[in-house]
C-alpha positions as CSV (number, residue, x, y, z in Angstrom):
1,X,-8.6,-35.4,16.3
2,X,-9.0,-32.7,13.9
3,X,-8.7,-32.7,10.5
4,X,-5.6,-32.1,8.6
5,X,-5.4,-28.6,6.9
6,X,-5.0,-29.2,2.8
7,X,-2.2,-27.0,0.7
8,X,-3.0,-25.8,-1.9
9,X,-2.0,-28.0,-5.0
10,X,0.4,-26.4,-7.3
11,X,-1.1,-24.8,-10.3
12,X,-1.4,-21.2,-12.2
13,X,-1.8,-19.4,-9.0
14,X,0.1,-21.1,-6.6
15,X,4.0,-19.5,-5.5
16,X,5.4,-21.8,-8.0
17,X,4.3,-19.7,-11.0
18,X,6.2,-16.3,-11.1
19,X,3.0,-14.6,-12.0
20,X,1.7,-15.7,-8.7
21,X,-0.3,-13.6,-6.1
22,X,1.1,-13.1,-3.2
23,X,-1.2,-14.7,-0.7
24,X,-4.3,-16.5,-1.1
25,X,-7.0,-14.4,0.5
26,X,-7.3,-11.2,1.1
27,X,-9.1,-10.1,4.1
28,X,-10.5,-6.5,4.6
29,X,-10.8,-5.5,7.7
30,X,-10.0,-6.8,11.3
31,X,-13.3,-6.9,13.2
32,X,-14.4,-10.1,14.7
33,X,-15.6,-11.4,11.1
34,X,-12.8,-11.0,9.1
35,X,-10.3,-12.4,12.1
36,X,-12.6,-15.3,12.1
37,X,-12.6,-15.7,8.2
38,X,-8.4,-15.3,8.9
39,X,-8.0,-17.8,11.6
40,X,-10.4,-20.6,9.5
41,X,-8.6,-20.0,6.2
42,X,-5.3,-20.5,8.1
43,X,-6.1,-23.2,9.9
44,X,-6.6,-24.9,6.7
45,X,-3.0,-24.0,5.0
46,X,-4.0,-21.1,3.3
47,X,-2.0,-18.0,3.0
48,X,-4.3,-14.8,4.3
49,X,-3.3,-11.1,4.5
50,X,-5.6,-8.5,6.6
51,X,-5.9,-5.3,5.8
52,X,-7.2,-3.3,9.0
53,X,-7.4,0.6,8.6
54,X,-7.1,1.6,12.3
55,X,-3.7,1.3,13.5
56,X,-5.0,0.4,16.6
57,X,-8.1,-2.2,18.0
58,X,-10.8,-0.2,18.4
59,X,-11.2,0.5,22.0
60,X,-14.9,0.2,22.5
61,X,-17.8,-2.2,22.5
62,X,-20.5,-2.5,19.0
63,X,-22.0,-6.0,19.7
64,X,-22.7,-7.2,22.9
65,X,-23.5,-11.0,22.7
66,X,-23.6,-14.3,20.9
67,X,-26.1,-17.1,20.7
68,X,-24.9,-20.5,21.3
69,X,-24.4,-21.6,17.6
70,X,-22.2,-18.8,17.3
71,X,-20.1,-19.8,20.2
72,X,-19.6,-23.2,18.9
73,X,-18.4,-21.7,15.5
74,X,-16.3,-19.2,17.6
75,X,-15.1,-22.8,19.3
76,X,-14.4,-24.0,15.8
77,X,-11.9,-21.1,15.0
78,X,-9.8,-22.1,17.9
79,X,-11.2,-20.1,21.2
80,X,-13.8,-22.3,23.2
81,X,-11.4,-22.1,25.9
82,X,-10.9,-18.4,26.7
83,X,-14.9,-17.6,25.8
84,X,-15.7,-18.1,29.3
85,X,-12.7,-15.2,30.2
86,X,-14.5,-12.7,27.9
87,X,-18.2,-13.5,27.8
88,X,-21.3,-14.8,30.5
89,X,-24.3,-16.8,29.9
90,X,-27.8,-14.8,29.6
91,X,-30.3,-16.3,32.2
92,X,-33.2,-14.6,29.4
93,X,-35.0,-12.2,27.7
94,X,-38.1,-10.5,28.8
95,X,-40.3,-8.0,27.0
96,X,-42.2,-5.6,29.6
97,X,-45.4,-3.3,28.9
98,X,-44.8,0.2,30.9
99,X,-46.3,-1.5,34.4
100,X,-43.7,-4.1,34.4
101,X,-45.9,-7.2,33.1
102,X,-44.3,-9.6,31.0
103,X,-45.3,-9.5,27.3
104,X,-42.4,-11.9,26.3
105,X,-40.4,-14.4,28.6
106,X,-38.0,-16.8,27.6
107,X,-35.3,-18.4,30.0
108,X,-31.9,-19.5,28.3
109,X,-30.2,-22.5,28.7
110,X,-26.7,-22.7,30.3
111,X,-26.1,-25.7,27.9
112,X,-28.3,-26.0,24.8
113,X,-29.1,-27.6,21.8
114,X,-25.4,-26.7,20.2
115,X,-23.8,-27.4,23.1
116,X,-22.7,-23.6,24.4
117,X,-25.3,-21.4,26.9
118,X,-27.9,-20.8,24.6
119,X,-27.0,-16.6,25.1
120,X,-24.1,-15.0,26.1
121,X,-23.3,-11.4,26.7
122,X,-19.8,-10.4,25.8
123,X,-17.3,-7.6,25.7
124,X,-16.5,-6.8,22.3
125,X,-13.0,-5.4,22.3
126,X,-12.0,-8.3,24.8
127,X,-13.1,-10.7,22.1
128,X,-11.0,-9.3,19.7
129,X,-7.8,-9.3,21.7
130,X,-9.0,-13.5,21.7
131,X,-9.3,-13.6,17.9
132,X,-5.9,-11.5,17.3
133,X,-3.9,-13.6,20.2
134,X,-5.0,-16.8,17.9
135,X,-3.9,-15.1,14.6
136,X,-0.7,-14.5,16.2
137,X,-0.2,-18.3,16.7
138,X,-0.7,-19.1,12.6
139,X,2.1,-18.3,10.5
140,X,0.2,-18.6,7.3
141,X,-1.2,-15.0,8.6
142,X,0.0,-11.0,7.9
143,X,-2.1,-8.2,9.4
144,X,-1.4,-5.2,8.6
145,X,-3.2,-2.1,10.5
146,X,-3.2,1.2,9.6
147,X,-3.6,-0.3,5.8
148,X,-6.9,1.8,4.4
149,X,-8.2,0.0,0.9
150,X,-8.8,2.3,-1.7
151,X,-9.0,0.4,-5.0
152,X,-9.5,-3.0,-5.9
153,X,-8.3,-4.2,-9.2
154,X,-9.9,-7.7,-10.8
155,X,-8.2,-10.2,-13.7
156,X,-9.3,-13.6,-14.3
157,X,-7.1,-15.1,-12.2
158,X,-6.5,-12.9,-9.5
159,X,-7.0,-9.6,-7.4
160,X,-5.1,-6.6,-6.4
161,X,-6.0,-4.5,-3.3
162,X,-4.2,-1.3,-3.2
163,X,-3.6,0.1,0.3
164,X,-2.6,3.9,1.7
165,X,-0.5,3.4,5.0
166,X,-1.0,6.0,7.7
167,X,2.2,8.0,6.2
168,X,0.5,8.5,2.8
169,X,2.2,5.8,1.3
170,X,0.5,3.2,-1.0
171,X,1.2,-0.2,-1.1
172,X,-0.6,-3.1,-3.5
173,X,-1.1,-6.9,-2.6
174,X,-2.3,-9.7,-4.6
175,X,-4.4,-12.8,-3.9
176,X,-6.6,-15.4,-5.8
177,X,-9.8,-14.0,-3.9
178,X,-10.9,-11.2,-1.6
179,X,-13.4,-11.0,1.3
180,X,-14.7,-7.3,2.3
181,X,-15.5,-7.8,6.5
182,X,-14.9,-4.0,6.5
183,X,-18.1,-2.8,8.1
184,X,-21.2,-0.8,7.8
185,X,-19.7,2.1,5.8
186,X,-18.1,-0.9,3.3
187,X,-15.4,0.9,0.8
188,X,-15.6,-3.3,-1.1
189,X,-19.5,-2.8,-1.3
190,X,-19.5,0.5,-2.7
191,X,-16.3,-0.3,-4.9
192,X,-18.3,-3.4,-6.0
193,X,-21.3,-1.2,-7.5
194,X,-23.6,-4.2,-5.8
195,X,-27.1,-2.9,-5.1
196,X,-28.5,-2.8,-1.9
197,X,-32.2,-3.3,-0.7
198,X,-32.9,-1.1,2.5
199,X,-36.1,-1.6,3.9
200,X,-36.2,1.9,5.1
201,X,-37.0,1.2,8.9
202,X,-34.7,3.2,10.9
203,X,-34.6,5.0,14.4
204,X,-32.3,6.7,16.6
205,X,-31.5,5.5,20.1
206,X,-29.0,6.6,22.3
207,X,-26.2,3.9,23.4
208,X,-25.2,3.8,27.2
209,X,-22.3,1.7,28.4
210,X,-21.5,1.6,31.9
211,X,-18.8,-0.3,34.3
212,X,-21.2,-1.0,37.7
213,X,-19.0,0.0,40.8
214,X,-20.2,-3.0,42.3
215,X,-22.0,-6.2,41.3
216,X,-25.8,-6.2,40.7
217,X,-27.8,-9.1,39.7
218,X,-30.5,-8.6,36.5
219,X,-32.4,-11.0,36.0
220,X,-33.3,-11.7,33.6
221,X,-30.2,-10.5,31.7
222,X,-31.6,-9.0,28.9
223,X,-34.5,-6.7,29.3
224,X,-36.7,-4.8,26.4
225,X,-39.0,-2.0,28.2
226,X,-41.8,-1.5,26.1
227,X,-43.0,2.2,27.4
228,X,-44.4,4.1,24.8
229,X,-42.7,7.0,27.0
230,X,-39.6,5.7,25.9
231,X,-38.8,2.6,24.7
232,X,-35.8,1.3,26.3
233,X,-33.5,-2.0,26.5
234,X,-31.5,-3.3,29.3
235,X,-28.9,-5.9,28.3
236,X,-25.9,-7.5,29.8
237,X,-22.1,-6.5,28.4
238,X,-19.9,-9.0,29.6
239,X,-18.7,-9.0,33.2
240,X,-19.1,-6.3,35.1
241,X,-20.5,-4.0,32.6
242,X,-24.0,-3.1,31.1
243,X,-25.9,-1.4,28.6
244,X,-28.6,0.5,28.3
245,X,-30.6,2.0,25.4
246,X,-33.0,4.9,24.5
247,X,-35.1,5.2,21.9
248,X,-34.7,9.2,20.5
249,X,-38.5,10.2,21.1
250,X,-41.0,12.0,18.2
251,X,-40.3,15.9,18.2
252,X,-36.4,14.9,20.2
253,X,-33.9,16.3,18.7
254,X,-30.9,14.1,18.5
255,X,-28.7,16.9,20.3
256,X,-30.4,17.2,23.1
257,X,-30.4,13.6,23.6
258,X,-26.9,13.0,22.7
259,X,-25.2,14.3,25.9
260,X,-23.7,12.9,28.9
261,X,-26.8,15.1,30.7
262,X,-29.2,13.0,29.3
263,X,-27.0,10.0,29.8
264,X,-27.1,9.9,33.2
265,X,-30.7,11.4,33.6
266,X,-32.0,8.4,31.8
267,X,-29.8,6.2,33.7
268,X,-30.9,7.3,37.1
269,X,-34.4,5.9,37.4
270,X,-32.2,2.3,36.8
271,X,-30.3,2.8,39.9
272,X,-27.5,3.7,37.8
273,X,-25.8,7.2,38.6
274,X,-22.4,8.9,39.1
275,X,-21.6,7.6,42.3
276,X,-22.9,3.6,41.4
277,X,-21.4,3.4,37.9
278,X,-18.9,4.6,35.4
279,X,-20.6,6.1,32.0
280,X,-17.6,4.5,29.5
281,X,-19.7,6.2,26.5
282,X,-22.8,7.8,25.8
283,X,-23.6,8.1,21.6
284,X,-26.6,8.3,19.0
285,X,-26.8,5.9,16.6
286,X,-29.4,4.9,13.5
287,X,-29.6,1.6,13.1
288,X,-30.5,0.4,9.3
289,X,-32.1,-2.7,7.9
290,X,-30.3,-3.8,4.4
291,X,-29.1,-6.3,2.3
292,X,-26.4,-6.1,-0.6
293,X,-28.5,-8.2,-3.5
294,X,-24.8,-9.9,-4.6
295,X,-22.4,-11.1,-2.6
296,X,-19.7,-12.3,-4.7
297,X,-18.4,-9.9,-7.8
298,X,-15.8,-11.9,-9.6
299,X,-13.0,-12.6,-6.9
300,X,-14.3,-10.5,-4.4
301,X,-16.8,-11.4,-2.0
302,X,-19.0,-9.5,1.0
303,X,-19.4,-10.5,4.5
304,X,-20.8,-9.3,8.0
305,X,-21.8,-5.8,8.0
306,X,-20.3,-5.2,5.1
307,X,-23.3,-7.7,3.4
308,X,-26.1,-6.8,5.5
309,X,-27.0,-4.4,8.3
310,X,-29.8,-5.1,10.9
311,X,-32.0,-3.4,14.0
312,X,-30.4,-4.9,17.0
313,X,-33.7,-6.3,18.4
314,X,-32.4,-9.9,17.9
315,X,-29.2,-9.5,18.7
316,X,-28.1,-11.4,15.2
317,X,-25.8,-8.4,13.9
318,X,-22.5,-10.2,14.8
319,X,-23.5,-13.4,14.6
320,X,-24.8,-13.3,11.0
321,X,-21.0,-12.2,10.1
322,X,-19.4,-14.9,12.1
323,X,-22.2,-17.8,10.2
324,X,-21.1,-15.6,6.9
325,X,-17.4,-16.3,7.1
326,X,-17.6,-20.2,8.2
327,X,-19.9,-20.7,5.8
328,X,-17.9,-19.1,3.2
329,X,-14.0,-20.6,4.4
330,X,-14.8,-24.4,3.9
331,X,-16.1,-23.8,0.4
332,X,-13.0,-21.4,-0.8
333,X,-10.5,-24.3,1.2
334,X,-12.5,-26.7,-1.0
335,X,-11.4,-24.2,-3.9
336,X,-7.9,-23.2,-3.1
337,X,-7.2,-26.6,-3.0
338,X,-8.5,-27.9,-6.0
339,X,-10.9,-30.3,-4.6
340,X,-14.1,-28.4,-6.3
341,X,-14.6,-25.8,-8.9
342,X,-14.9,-22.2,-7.9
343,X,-18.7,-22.5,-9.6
344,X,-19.3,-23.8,-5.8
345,X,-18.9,-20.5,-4.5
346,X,-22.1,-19.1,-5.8
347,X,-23.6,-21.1,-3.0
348,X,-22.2,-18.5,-0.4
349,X,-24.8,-15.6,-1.9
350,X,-27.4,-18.2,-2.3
351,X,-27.7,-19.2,1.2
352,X,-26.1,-16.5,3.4
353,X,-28.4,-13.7,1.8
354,X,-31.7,-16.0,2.2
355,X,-30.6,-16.5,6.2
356,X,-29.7,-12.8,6.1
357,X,-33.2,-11.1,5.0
358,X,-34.7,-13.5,7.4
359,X,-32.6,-12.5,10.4
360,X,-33.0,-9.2,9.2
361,X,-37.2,-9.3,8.6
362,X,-37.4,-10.8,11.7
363,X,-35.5,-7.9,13.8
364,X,-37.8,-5.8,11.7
365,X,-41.2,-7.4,13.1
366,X,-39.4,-6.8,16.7
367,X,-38.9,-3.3,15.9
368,X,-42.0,-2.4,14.7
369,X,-43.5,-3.9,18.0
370,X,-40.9,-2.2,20.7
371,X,-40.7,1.4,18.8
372,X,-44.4,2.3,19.4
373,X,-44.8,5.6,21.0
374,X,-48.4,6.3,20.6
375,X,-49.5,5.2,24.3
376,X,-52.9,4.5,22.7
377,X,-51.5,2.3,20.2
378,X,-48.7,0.7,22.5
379,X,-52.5,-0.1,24.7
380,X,-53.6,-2.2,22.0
381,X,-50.7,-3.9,21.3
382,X,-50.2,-5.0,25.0
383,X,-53.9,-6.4,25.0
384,X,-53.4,-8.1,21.4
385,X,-49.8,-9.9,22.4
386,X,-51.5,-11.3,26.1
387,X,-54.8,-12.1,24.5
388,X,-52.6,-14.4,22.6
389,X,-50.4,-15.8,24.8
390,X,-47.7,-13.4,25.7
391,X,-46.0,-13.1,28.6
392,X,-45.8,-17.2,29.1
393,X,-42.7,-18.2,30.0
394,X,-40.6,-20.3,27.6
395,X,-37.9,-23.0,27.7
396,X,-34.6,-22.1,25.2
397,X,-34.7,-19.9,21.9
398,X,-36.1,-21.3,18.8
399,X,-33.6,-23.8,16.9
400,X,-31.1,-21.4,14.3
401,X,-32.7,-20.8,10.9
402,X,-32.3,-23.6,8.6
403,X,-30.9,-23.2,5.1
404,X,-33.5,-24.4,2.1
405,X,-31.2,-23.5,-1.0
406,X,-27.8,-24.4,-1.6
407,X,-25.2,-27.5,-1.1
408,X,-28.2,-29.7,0.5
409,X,-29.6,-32.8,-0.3
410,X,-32.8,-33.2,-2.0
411,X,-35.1,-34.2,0.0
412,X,-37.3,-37.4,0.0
413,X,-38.6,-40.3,2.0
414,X,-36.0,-40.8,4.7
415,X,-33.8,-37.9,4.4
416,X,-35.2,-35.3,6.4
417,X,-33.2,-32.8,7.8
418,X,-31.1,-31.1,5.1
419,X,-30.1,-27.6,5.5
420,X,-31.1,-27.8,9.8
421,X,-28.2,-27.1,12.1
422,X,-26.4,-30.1,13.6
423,X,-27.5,-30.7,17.4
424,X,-24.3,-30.9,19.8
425,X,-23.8,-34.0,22.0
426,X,-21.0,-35.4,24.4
427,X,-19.3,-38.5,23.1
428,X,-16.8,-41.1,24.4
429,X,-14.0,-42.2,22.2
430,X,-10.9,-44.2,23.2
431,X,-11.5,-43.1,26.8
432,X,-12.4,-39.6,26.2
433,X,-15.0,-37.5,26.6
434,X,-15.7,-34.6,25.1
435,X,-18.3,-33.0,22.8
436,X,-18.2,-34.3,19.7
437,X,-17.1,-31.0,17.5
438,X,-14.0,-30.9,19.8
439,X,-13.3,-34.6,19.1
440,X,-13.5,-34.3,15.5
441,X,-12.4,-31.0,14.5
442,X,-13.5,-29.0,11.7
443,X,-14.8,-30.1,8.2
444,X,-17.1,-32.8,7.0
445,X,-18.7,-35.6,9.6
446,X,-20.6,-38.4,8.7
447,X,-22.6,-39.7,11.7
448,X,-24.1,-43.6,11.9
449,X,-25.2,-46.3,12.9
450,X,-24.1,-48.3,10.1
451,X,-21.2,-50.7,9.3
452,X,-19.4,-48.3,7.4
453,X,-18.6,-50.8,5.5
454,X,-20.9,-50.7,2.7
455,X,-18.4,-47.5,1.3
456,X,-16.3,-49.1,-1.6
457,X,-12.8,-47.8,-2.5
458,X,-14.4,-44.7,-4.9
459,X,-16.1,-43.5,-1.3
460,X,-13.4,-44.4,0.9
461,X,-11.0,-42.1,-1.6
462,X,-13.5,-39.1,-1.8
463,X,-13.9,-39.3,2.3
464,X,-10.2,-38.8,2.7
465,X,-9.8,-36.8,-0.4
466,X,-12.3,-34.4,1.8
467,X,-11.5,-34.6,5.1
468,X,-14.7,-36.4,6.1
469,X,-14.5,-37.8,9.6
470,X,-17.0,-41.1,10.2
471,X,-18.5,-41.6,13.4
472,X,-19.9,-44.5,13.9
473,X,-22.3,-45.0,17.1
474,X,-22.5,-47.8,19.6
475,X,-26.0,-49.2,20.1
476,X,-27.9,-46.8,23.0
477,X,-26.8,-48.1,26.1
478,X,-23.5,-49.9,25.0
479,X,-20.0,-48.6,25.5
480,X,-17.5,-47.8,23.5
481,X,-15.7,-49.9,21.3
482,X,-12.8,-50.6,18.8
483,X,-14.3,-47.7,16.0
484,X,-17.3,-47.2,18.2
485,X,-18.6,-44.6,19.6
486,X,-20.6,-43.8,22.6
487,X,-23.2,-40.9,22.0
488,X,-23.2,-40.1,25.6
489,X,-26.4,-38.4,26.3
490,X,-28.3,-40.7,23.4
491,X,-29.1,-36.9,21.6
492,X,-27.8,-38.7,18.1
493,X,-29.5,-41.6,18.3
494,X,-32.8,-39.3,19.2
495,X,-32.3,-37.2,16.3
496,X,-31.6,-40.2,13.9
497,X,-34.8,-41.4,15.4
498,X,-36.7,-38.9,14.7
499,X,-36.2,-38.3,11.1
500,X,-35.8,-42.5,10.5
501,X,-32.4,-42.3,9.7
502,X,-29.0,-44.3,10.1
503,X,-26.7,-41.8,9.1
504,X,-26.6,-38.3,8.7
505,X,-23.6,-36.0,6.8
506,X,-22.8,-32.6,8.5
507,X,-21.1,-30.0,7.0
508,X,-18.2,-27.8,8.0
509,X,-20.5,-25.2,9.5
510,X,-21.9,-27.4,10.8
511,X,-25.7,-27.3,8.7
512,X,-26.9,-30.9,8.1
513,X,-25.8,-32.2,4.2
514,X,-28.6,-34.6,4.6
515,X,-29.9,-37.7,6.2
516,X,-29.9,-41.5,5.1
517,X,-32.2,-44.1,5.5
518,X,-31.0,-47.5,6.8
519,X,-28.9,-48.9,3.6
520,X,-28.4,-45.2,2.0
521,X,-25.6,-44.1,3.7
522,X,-23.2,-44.5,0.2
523,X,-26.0,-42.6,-1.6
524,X,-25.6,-40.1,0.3
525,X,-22.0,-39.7,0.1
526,X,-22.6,-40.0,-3.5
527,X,-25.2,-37.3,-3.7
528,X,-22.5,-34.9,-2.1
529,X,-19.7,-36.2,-4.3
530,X,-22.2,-35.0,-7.7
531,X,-23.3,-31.9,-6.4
532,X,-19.4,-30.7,-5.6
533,X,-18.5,-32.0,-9.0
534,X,-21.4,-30.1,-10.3
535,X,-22.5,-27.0,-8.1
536,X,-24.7,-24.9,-10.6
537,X,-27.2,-28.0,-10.0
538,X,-27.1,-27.7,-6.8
539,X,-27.4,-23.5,-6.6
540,X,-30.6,-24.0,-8.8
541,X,-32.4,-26.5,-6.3
């Protein structure tokens, strides 16, 4: 069952001061990263106001898919169930040279390591209308739209967001904290002053979207047409809709690319004209690769694109937003609610912008490989990637990025595994099955083979004080039992295996705490219960 949200104890800043703000957190801007930070920080008894400066959704698609950790922290804001309405697995990704041969080939999973198709292609605005119906459902939440931030104003104990409404007229709100989801052009990052690091690799391509008339199968899904001619990329939009890319040549101008003309003339060679398809936008756009360097300034904090902007190679954009904001509710719901001091939130820059400038080096490496024009160079770089391996065929994606800094445990003989993210299985508890985030619900889990036992009163009062749910497994091969637990597919028991554990603690977001060796399952609590009570120690390692 999932956790209980905490209130917020009463204190300085709670509404039982006069003085007090009026909400909790402020969220700016209404995109699928600050909805997710809303619905999370809800969820938990929070009080959350969104600022959103359109008065409307935004009507058309940015992102176009979501890897399977991302679905499963979509799951954990409340919308597993309608993900299939709005999205459809990717069967791969294939790199091709100009001939058609395969430089890169991997096949996706329809259920993988985190438990969700291992790719999905989705339709933006239709994920939205998802997000927004579940922020409709928790009272704890006010959006406002057509709200357009235009100062922010810091004190030691709170914020104030001042807001122009689409008649001219200004309005101010309060809260203990802030989070800026507002986007590329950030007004919080450039109110901020934070500086930025832009590696300066940036091309123009021009977007296609387009409804097919009737259904056509691609496989693989997602397709990246290495032709020095004119690099181009193929990928799925959700059902019934597709997009295609093209790279803005050397000597192009951008408007004489940037027409419906052009659309459909690079369109046609894909079987995709007038009469087979609906063009729902054609537009140029420059993608960037940057990082803000800070991420919190006082009470005010940066997420999404707001934090970091990347080529599109890797499809990570969106998905580095959503890991941004579930990484950052748990630790300000640990805050608001007096169960650790704010000093833990310097953990959210510390490990977000390390995972960011990975993502985002990595989509650079991609880039610098696809946007070869030179048909001479694009020659050798075919003959270099199969003369090394390319073009085999692979099982899955690579397992997410692990975090090395932060709220982790040291590591040592028998605890392996800090900072990786937590496989998925299906358990069976009490009759049900299920996987076992659904069981559980959000927050902390502590997964075992181990009497639990061996946790004295001072643990027992810091799991509840914590939400921290404690699964214990049945032996492989036996069912369940009265507090047992039956790892269905044995995947727990195999990872416990494999690093010589008994016990592993898993945090909100689902990154592994750390791992215990048989007998170290209270040291382990106890290493979590220092490092909350103490989180400049655990920023420095």
């Amino acid at each position: 069952m999932p956790a209980t949200p905490h209130s917020p104890a009463p204190g300085p800043d709670t509404p039982d001061s006069p003085d007090s703000p009026d909400t909790d957190v402020i969220v700016v801007g209404r995109g699928p990263v600050g909805a997710v930070l809303a619905i999370l920080l809800a969820d938990r008894g929070h009080r959350v106001r969104v600022l959103e400066h359109r008065p409307e959704p935004y009507p058309l698609p940015r992102a176009t898919s979501f890897d399977g950790e991302t679905a499963r922290l979509l799951a954990s804001a409340g919308i597993g169930g309608g993900l299939a309405t709005i999205s459809e697995p990717a069967t791969g990704y294939q790199w091709r040279t100009a001939s058609g041969r395969p430089l890169l080939d991997i096949a996706f999973s329809r259920t993988g390591r985190y438990g969700w198709p291992d790719a999905n292609t989705m339709h933006q605005p239709a994920l939205e209308e998802l997000l927004a119906g579940r922020l409709a459902t928790l009272p704890g939440v006010e959006t406002h739209l057509g709200h357009r931030v235009v100062d922010i104003a810091q004190t030691p104990s709170g914020v104030t967001a001042t807001a122009v409404t689409g008649d001219g007229a200004e309005r101010a709100f309060t809260a203990r904290w802030l989070v800026g989801c507002d986007g590329a052009n950030s007004f919080v990052r450039e109110h901020t002053g934070v500086a930025v690091t832009d590696l300066g690799f940036s091309y123009e391509w021009l977007l296609c979207d387009v409804r097919l008339h009737t259904p056509r199968e691609f496989v693989p899904t997602n397709v990246q047409l290495c032709d020095p001619a004119r690099p181009t990329t193929m990928v799925g939009s959700g059902p019934g809709r597709r997009r295609w890319e093209f790279m803005r040549l050397p000597g192009e101008s951008a408007a004489e690319l940037d027409t419906t003309e052009a659309a459909w003339r690079l369109l046609a060679p894909h079987g995709v004209t007038p009469e087979t398809a609906t063009l729902l936008r054609s537009t140029t756009y420059r993608f960037r690769a940057m990082w803000a360097e800070q991420w919190r300034s006082g009470r005010v904090f940066l997420a999404g694109d707001a934090a970091h902007l990347m080529p599109p190679f890797a499809g990570q954009g969106m998905c580095a937003g959503i890991r941004d904001v579930v990484n950052l509710a748990w630790k300000l719901d640990l805050v608001l609610s007096d169960r650790a001091p704010d000093r833990l939130l310097d953990t959210y820059t510390l490990e977000r912008r390390l995972h960011a400038k990975a993502s985002i080096t990595a989509s650079v490496k991609l880039g610098r490989v696809i946007c070869v024009t030179d048909p001479a160079a694009a020659a050798d770089r075919d003959a270099a990637i199969l003369a090394n391996g390319g073009g085999r065929a692979q099982q899955g994606p690579p397992p997410a990025e692990p975090l090395t800094k932060g709220l982790l445990r040291p590591a040592g003989d028998g605890r392996g595994g800090a900072g990786e993210v937590m496989i998925a299985g299906t358990v069976e508890a009490d009759g049900v099955r299920d996987r076992l985030d659904q069981l559980v619900g959000a927050g902390f889990v502590l997964i075992t083979t181990e009497d639990p036992a061996e946790l004295n009163d001072v643990h027992g009062a810091f799991l509840t004080a914590l939400g921290i749910r404690v699964v214990r497994l049945a032996p492989p091969g036996s069912p369940a039992g009265p507090g047992l637990v039956r790892d269905v597919d044995g995947v727990y028991h195999a990872y416990l295996g494999r690093l010589g554990a008994s016990s592993v603690l898993v945090r909100p977001d689902h990154h592994v705490f750390g791992t215990a060796e048989p007998g170290g399952t209270a040291a382990l609590v106890d290493e979590l219960r220092a490092q909350l009570q103490d989180a400049p120690l655990a920023a420095a390692r």
